[in-house]
N, C-alpha and C positions, 0 to 999 in steps of 0.2 A: 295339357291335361292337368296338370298340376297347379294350376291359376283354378280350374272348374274345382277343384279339390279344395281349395282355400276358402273359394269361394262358399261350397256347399258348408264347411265345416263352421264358415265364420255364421254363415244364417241359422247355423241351429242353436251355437253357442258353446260348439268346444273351441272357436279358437278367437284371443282377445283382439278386437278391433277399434282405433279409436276414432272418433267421426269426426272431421274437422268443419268444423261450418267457415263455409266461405260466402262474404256476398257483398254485390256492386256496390254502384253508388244509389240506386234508387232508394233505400230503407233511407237516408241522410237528406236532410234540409237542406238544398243546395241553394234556398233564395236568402240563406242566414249566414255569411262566411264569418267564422270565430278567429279570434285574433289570440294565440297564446303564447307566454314566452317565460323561460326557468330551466331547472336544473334536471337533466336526466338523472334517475334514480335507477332503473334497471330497464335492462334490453335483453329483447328477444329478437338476435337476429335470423329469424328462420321465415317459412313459406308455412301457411298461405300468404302473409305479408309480415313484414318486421311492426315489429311493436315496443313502447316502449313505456315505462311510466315517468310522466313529468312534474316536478314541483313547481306549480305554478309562483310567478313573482308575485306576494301580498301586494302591490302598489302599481299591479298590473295594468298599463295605457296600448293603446297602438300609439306606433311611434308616428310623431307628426308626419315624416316624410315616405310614409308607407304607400299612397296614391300614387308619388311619382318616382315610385322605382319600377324598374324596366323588368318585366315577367321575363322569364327564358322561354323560348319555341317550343311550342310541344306538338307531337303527330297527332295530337286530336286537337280539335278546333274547342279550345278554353279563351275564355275572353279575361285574361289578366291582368289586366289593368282596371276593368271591372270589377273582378274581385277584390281586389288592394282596396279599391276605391270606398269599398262596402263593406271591408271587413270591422267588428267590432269586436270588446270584449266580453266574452260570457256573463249571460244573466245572473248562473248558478253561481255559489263562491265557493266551487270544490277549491282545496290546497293543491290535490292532488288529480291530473287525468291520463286515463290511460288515449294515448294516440296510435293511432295502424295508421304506418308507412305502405310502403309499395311492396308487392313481392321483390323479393329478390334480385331475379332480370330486370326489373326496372331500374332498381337500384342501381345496380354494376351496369346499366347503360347510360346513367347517370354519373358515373362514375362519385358515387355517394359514399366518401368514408366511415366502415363501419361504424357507429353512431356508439360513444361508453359512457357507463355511470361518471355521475360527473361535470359531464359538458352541457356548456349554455348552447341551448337553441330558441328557436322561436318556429312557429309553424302557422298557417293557415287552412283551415278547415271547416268541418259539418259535424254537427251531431244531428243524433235521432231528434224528431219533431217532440216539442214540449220538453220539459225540466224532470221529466221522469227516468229512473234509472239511473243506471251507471253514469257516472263521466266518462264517455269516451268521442274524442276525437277524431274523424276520417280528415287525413292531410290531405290537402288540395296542392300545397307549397311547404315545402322544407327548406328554413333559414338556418344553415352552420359553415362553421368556419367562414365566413365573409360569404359565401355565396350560396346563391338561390335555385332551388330545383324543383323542378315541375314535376309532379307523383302520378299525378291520373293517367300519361301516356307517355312516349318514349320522347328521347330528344328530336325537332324536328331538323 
């Protein structure tokens, strides 16, 4: 009774609601994987996924050896080695991007140390189609502390 209550009271507009948009991979260019790597600036480690903002490195390359490093298993069928393989560095020359990680569960099934201002990472990912808008990132792969972690699904 009390959820119908909430509910009625938030659609007319006595009680503040805030809407979180959440959404998949479809809105992201999955045939473009972006290569970025620099300093985290701030995080948000919350749901619907952690986020963070990165300083990207001015003299930003993929690293030579980035095709033949070994992806980690993941329960959804990603082909990562294909990605490596393909990954480049951004068209745009934002300084700065914002990247969304995993929700949370993923994360802690990943066992992914909370992520702090501060720390160097490098990531693999998607943006929206075209140079329009924000800088933001969808991680595909999370590079920190020496090791690599698959974001899209669980470990397999």
């Amino acid at each position: 009774m009390l959820r119908r209550q909430c509910i009625a009271l938030a659609a007319i507009g006595f009680l503040p609601v805030r809407a979180l948009a959440h959404h998949g991979w479809s809105s992201f260019d999955l045939d473009k994987p972006i290569y970025l790597e620099g300093r985290v600036d701030k995080v948000a480690w919350r749901n619907p996924h952690a986020e963070l903002m990165l300083q990207v490195a001015p003299d930003l390359r993929v690293p030579a050896d980035l095709p033949s490093r070994k992806p980690p298993a993941q329960s959804a069928g990603v082909d990562g080695a294909r990605i490596f393989a393909a990954a480049k560095p951004p068209t745009r020359r934002d300084k700065v991007w914002e990247i969304e990680l995993a929700p949370l569960t993923r994360m802690d099934a990943w066992k992914v140390a909370e992520i702090k201002p501060g720390q160097s990472i490098a990531v693999i990912g998607y943006t929206q189609p075209g140079d329009q808008g924000e800088a933001v990132l969808r991680a595909e792969y999370l590079f920190a502390d020496g090791k690599i972690y698959g974001l899209r699904s669980s470990p397999a």
